[in-house]
C-alpha positions as CSV (number, residue, x, y, z in Angstrom):
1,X,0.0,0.0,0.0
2,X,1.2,3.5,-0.4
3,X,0.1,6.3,1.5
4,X,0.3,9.9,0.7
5,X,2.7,11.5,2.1
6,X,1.5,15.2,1.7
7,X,-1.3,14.6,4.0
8,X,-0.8,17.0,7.1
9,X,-1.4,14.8,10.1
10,X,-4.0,17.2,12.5
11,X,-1.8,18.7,14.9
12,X,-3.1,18.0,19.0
13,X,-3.7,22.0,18.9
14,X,-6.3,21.7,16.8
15,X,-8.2,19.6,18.9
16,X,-7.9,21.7,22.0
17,X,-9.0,25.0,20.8
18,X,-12.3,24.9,23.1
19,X,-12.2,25.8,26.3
20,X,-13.3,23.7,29.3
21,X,-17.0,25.9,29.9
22,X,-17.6,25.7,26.1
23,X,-16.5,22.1,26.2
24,X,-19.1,21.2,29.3
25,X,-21.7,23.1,27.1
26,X,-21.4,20.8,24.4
27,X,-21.2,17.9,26.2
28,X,-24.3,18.5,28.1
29,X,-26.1,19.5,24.9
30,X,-24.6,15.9,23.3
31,X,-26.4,14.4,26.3
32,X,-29.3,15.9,26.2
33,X,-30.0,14.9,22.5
34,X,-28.8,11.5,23.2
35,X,-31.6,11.2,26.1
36,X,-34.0,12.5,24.5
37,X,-33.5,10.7,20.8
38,X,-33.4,7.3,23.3
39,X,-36.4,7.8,25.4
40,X,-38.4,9.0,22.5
41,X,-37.6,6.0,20.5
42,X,-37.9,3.6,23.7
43,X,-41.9,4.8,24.0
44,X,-42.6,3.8,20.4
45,X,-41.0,0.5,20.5
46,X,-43.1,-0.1,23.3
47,X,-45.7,1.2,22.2
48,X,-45.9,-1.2,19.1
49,X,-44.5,-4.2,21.2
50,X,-46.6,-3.9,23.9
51,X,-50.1,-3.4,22.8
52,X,-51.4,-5.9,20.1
53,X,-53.8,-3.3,18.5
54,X,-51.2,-1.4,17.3
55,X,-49.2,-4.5,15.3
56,X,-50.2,-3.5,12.2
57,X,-47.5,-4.0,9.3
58,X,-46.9,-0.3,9.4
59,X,-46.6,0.1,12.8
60,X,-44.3,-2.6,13.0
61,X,-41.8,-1.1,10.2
62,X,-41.9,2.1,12.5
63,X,-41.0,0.5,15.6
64,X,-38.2,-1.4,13.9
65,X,-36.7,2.1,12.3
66,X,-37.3,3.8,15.7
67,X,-35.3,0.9,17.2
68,X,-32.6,1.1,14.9
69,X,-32.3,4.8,15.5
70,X,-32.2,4.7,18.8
71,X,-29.5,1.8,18.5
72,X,-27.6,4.7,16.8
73,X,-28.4,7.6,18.8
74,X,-26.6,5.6,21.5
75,X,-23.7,4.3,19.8
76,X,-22.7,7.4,18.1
């Protein structure tokens, strides 16, 4: 394999331009989204699972998409 050797490798200054409050910000606004794109998908997926009325074939491709995004809400 070659690699390129004009590539600029990202320098470790780059990644610690933010400072720590704007840093915690961030990171508490990550969370936030993450919690609320899990619980959100959690209640649908129950919804559908647990209740035999709503099994339709629709409702059934919604709860498998709201599954697989909150699979990866939580992974990314």
């Amino acid at each position: 394999l070659t690699m390129n050797s004009t590539a600029v490798p990202p320098t470790p200054a780059v990644f610690k331009s933010l400072n720590l409050p704007l840093q915690i910000i961030l990171s508490a606004i990550m969370i936030f989204i993450l919690s609320v794109s899990f619980l959100g998908n959690l209640v649908v997926c129950l919804m559908v699972y647990q209740k035999a009325a709503m099994r339709s074939a629709i409702n059934i491709l919604l709860a498998s998409l709201a599954f697989a995004d909150m699979l990866l809400a939580v992974l990314n």
